[in-house]
N, C-alpha and C positions, 0 to 999 in steps of 0.2 A: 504494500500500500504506500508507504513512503516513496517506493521510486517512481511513482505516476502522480505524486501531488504535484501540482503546477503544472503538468504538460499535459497534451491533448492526444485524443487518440493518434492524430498522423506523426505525433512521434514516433508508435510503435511502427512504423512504415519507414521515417526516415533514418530512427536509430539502431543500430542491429543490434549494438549490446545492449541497450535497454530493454527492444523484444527479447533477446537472449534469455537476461537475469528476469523480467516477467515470467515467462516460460517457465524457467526452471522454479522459481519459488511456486508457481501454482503448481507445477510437478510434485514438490516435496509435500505441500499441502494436500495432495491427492492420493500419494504413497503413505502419508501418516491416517492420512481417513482408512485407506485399506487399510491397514495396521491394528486397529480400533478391535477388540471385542465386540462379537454382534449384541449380546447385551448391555453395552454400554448403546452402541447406536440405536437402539429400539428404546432406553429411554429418554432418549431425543428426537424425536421423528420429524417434528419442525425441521429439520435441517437435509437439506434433498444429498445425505449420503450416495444415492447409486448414481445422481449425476454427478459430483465431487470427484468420484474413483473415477465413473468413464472421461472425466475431464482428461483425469491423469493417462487415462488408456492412452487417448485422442494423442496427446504431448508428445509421450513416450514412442509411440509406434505409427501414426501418421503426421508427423510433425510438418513436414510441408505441403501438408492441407489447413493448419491452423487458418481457421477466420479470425483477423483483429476485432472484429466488432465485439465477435462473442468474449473475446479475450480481455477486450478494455472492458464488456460488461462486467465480465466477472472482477476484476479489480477494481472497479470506483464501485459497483453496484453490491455484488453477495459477498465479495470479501471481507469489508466494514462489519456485515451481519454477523460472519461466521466466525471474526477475531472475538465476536461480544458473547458470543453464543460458547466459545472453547474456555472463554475466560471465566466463567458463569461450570463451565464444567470441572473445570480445573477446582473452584470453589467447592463446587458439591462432592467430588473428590477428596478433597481435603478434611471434609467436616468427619467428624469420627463418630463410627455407625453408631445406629439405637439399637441398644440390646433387646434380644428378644424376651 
């Protein structure tokens, strides 16, 4: 999210390292979602996990079909959501269970 503040999408067009480092950071973001326990993802469903992963499919293995549109969406649009949403999980995480 940091590296798109202030610039516009025809950045990701004119800059290749900045497409680059976008790419890869939603990569790693998409590989850490695959990562997840499906119990942790089912108590958050608000959050469209199976598009997240196929993002990371999309990245990983057809990388020069990437759409920028789809790409700046996801970084000014659902990435904002999903830092507030992991942040909130990381919390709930954290709190120490109720005993039975």
């Amino acid at each position: 999210m940091r590296l798109v503040k202030g610039r516009k999408l025809e950045d990701l067009s004119t800059d290749w390292a900045l497409r680059m480092a976008c790419q890869h950071g939603v990569l790693i973001v998409a590989e850490a979602a695959n990562n997840l326990p499906p119990d942790l993802l089912a108590r958050y469903p608000e959050i469209p996990w199976k598009s997240i992963i196929n993002m990371g499919h999309r990245l990983r293995h057809e990388y020069f079909r990437v759409d920028l549109d789809i790409l700046w969406d996801v970084l000014v649009n659902h990435l904002p959501a999903l830092d507030r949403t992991a942040r909130r999980i990381i919390a709930d995480l954290s709190q120490p269970a109720l005993p039975l």
